[in-house]
C-alpha positions as CSV (number, residue, x, y, z in Angstrom):
1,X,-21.1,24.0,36.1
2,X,-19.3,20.5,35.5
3,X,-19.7,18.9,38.4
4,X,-16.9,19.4,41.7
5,X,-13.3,19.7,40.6
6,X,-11.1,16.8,42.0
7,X,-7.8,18.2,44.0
8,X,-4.4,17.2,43.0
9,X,-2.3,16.1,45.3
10,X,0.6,18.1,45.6
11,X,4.3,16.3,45.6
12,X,3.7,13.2,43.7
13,X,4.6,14.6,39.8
14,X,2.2,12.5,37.4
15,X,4.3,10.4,34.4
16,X,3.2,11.2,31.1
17,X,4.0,7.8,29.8
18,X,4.4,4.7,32.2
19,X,7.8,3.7,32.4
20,X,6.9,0.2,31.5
21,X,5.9,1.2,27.6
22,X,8.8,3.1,27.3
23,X,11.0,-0.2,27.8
24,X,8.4,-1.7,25.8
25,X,8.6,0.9,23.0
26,X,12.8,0.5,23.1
27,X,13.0,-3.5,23.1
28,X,11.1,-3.5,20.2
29,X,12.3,-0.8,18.5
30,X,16.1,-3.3,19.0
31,X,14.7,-6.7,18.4
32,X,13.5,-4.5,14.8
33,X,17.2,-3.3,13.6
34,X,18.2,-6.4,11.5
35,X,14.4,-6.5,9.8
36,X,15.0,-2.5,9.2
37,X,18.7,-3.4,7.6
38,X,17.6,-6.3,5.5
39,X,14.7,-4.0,4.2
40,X,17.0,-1.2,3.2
41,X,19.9,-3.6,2.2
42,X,17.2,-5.9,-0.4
43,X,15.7,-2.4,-2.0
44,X,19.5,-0.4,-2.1
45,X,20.8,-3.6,-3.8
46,X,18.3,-3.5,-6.3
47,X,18.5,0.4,-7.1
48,X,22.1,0.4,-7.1
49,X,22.5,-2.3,-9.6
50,X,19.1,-1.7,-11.7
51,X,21.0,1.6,-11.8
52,X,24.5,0.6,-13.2
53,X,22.5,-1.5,-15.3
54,X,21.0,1.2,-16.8
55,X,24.0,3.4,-17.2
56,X,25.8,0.2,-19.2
57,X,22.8,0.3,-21.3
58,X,22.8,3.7,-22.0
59,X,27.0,3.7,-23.0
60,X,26.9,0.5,-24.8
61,X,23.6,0.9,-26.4
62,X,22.2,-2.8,-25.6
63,X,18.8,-1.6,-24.0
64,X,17.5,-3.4,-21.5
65,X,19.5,-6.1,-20.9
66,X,21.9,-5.1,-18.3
67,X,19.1,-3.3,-16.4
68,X,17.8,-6.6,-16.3
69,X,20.6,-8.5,-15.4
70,X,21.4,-5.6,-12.7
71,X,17.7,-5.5,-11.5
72,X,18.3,-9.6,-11.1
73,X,21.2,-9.3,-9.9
74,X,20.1,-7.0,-7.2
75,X,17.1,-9.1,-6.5
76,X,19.9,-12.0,-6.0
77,X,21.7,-9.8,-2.7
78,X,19.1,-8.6,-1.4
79,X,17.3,-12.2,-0.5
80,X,21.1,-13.7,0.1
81,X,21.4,-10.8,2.9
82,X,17.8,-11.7,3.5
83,X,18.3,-15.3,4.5
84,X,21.5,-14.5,6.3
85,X,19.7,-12.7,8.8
86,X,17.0,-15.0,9.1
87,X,18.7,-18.7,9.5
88,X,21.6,-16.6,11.6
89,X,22.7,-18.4,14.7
């Protein structure tokens, strides 16, 4: 109907994925860990300290100014972490 069916040969298991992309797929998955951390290090700095900003503001009644200064703040780390990892040695 489609045509002659090829035979498998029998003994020689086929690899689903070449071994080669899988080393592929792991080095840069690694070479991407301190990109990953800086990412989550520049937007946990700025939550974290946008959020105790906020809580000041809301005990001390002084709306918005230590959100800002905590959103600034956080901005500060997270680019200090930033260029850490990027001019590292």
């Amino acid at each position: 109907m489609f045509g002659p069916r090829k035979e498998r040969r029998e003994g020689t298991p086929r690899e689903l994925v070449p071994t080669g992309s899988l080393k592929s797929l792991q080095t840069t998955i690694s070479r991407s860990g301190p990109a990953a951390t800086v990412s989550y290090t520049l937007i946990g700095a700025i939550v974290l300290l946008g959020g105790i900003g906020y809580a000041l503001d809301e005990w001390r009644g002084t709306s918005p100014w230590f959100l800002f200064g905590g959103l600034v703040l956080g901005l500060i780390v997270g680019f200090y972490e930033l260029a850490k990892t990027i001019w590292r040695k």
